[in-house]
Structure formats: C-alpha cells, structure tokens
C-alpha positions as CSV (number, residue, x, y, z in Angstrom):
1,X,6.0,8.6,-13.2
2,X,5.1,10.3,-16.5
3,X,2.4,13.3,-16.0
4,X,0.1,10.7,-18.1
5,X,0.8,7.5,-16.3
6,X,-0.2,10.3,-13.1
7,X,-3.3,11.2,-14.5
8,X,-4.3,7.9,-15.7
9,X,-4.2,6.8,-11.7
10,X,-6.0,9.8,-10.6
11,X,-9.1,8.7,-12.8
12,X,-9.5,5.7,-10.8
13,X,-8.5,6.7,-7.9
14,X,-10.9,7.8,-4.6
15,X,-9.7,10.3,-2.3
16,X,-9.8,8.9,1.3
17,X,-9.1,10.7,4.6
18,X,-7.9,9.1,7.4
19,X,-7.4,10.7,11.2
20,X,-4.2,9.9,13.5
21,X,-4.9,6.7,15.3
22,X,-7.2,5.7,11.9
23,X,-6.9,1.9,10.9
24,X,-6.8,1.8,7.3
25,X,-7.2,-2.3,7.2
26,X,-6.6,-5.2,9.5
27,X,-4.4,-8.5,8.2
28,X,-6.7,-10.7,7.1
29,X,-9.5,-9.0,5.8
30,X,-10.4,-9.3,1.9
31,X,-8.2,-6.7,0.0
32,X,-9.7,-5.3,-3.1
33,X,-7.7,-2.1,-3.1
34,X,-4.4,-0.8,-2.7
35,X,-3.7,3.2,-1.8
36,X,-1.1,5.6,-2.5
37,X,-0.5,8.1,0.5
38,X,-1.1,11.5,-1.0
39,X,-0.4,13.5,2.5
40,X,0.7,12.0,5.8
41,X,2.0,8.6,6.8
42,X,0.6,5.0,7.5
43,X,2.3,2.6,9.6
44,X,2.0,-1.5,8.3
45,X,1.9,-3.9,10.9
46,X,1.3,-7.0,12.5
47,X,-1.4,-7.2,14.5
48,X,-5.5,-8.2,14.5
49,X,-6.6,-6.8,18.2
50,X,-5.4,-3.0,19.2
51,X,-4.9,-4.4,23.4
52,X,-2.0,-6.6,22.3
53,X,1.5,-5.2,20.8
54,X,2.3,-4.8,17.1
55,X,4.8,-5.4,15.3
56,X,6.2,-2.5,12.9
57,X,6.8,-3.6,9.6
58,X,7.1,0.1,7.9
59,X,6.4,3.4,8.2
60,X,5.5,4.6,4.6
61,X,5.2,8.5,3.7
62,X,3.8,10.6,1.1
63,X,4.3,9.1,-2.8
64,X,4.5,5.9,-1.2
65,X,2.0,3.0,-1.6
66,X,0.8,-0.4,0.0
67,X,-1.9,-2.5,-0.5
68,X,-1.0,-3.8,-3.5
69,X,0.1,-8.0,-2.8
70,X,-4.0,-8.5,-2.3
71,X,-5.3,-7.0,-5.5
72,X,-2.6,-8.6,-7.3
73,X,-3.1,-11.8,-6.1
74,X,-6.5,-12.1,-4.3
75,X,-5.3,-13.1,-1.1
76,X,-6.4,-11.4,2.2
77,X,-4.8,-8.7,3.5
78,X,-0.5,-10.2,4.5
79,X,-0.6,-6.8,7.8
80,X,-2.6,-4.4,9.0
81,X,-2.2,-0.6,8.4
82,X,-3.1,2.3,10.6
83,X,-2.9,6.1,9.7
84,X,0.0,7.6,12.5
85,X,-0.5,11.1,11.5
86,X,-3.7,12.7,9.8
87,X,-3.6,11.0,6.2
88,X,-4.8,11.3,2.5
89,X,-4.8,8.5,0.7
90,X,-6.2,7.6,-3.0
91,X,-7.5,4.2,-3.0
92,X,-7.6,2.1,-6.2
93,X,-9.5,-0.8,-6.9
94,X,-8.7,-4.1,-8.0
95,X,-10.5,-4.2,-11.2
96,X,-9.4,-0.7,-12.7
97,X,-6.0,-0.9,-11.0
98,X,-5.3,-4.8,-13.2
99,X,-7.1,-3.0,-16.7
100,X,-4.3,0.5,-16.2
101,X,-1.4,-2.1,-15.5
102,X,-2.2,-3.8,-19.1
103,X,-2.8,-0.8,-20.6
104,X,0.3,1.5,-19.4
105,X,3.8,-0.4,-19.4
106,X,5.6,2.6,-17.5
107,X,3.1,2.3,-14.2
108,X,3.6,-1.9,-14.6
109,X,7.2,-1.4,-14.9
110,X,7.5,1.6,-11.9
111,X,5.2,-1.5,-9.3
112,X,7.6,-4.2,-10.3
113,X,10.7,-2.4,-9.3
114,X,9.1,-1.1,-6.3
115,X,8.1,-4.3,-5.1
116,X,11.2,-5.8,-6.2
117,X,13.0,-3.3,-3.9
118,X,10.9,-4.0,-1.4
119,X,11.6,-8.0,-1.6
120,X,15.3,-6.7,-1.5
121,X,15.1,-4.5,1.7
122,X,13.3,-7.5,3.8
123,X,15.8,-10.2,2.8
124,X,18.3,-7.5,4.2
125,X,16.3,-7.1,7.2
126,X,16.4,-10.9,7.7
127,X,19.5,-11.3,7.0
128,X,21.1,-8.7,9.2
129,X,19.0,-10.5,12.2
130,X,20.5,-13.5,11.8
C-alpha cells in the first residue's frame, strides 16, 4: 500500500495488545471490527470452548489481517482467533473502515485481491483433501 492509503488506516485505527494464549474473538460473537497484526502472530480457528480441540484454519503474521467477512457483511464472527505469541494489533471499526473503502480505491482494490487469494488458497485446501 501507498504511504497515504497507510496513513489513512492508521487514523482509524486503535492500537491493541494482546498476550500469548490471548483470545482475540470467539466464532460467533458480533463482529464490528477487523485488525491488522502490527507485531506477532494470531492463530484463526474453530472452536467456542478452550477444553475441547480446535481446528487450525491459519496462522497469520505481521502485515497480515483478519476480521474483515463480519464488518463487511454484518454477520457474526465465521472462527475464532487467539494471539500465539505476544501481539499488536490495530483494530478498525466497521463504520470508518466501510467510509475509507469508498473514499480510497487502492485500499478497496489491495482487500479484494486479498480475499480473493484467500477464496483461492481454501478451494486448494479442499480440493487437495479430496
């Protein structure tokens, strides 16, 4: 991204710090933010209760972000997403997040190929178990 389209973000943005072991959010709650790992990692997952066993879905490192399928389309959270190494993360909210997607095409353009790679990489996944 452009030092601008940078900048623009880190108006918005809230610095969050989360410890080793730190859930960020559980599937299913309300998502009204997304975050952008700034330091560490976060691992997304499958589960609602920490005593029964998780599924990894990804293991996502700095300049890497997740959150975004609930504030783009106002469903609860699709995983859950827990810090596995002492994190920073910028969290976004929905509101100013949608108003900076209309107003800067290069950051709309940079989340639509990232989440089209994304789409790409799981129908790999699924394919390759079958």
């Amino acid at each position: 991204m452009s030092p601008d389209a940078l900048s623009a973000l880190a108006k918005i943005a809230n610095d969050r710090i989360f410890a080793k072991g730190e859930v960020v959010f559980v599937k299913g709650e309300e998502g009204k933010s997304l975050f952008i790992i700034v330091e560490g990692a976060v691992q997304i997952h499958e589960h609602t209760n920490s005593s029964e066993p998780h599924r990894e879905l990804a293991t996502l490192g700095e300049g890497e972000f997740f959150g975004e399928l609930s504030i783009l389309d106002n469903e609860s959270r699709s995983a859950s997403a827990t810090a596995v190494a002492d994190s920073i993360l910028l969290e976004i909210g929905q509101n100013p997040f949608q108003k900076l997607l209309v107003e800067n095409f290069e950051l709309s353009q940079n989340l639509l190929a990232a989440l089209a790679n994304r789409v790409r990489n799981l129908s790999k996944k699924i394919q390759n178990n079958n």
